[in-house]
C-alpha positions as CSV (number, residue, x, y, z in Angstrom):
1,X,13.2,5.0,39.1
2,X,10.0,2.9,38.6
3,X,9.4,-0.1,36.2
4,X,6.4,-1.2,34.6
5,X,6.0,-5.0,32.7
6,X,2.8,-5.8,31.0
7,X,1.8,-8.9,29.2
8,X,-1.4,-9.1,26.8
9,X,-2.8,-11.4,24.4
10,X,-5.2,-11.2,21.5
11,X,-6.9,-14.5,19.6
12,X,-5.8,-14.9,16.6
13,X,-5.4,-10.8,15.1
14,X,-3.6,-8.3,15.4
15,X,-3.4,-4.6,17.3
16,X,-1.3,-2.1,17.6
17,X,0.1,-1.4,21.2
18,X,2.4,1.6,22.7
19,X,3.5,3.1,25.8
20,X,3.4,6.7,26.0
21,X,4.6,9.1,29.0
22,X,3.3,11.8,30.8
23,X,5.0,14.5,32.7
24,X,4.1,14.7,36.2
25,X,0.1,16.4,36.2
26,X,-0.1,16.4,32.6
27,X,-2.5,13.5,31.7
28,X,-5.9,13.8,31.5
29,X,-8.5,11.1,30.8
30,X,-9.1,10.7,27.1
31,X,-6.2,13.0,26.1
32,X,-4.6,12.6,22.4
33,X,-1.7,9.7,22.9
34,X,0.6,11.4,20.6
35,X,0.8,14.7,23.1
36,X,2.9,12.6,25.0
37,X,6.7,11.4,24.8
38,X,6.3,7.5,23.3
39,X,8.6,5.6,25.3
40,X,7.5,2.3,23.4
41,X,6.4,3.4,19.7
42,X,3.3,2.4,19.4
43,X,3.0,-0.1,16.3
44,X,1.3,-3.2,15.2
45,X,1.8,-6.5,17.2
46,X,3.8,-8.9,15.5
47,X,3.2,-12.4,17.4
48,X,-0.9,-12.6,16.5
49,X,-2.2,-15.7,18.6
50,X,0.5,-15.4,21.3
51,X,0.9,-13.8,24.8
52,X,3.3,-10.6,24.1
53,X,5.5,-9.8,27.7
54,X,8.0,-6.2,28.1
55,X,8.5,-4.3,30.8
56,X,10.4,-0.5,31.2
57,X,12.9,-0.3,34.0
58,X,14.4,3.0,35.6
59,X,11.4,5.2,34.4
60,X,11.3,9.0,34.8
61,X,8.6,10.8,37.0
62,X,5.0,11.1,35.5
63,X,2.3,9.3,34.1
64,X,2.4,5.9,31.7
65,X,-0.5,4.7,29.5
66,X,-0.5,1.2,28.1
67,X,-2.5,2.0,24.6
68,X,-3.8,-0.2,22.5
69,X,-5.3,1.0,19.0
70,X,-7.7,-1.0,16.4
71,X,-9.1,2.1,15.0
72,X,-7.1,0.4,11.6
73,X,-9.2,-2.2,12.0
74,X,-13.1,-1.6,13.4
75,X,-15.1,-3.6,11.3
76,X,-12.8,-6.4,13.0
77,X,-13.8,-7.1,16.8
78,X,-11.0,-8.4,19.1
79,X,-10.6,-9.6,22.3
80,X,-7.8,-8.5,24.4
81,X,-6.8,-9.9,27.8
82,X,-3.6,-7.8,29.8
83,X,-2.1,-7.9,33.0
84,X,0.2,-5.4,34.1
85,X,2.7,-4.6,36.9
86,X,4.2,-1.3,38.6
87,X,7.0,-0.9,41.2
88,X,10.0,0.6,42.5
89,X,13.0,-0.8,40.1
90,X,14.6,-1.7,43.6
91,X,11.9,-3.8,44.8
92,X,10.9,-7.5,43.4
93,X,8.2,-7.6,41.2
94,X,4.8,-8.3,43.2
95,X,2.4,-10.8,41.5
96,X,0.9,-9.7,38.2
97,X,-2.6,-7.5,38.2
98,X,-5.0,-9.3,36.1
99,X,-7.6,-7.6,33.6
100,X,-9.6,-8.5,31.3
């Protein structure tokens, strides 16, 4: 199986952040996040201010979305900064992918 880790960060409010799978040839740009299997509920961040790190190890086949949701919040703008990384489980993790 696969792994993914991700790490993001927002300034000093809060977002709410999931992981949501895919079966193989099932996602589709823009498709509804909760036609998916969550794998990581998706739920409002906890440590506001500070970089939030979790990976998944030993993942099934398919597609994974990193989602993060402030539709509870639009009047309040946020900046978000991720990085993310994918693999084989039995490989060493390469250096993280950054995005901003």
């Amino acid at each position: 199986g696969g792994y993914v880790g991700w790490e993001f960060f927002t300034d000093t409010k809060d977002i709410k952040f999931g992981v949501v799978r895919f079966a193989p040839g099932h996602y589709k740009e823009g498709m509804a996040m909760s036609t998916g299997e969550a794998v990581r509920e998706i739920a409002k961040s906890t440590e506001k201010g500070e970089v939030q790190a979790d990976n998944l190890e030993y993942l099934k086949a398919g597609t994974y979305v990193l989602f993060w949701d402030n539709s509870y919040s639009m009047m309040t703008g946020k900046a978000l900064k991720y990085m993310y990384e994918t693999g084989n489980a039995s490989e060493p993790p390469s250096p993280m992918t950054r995005h901003a």
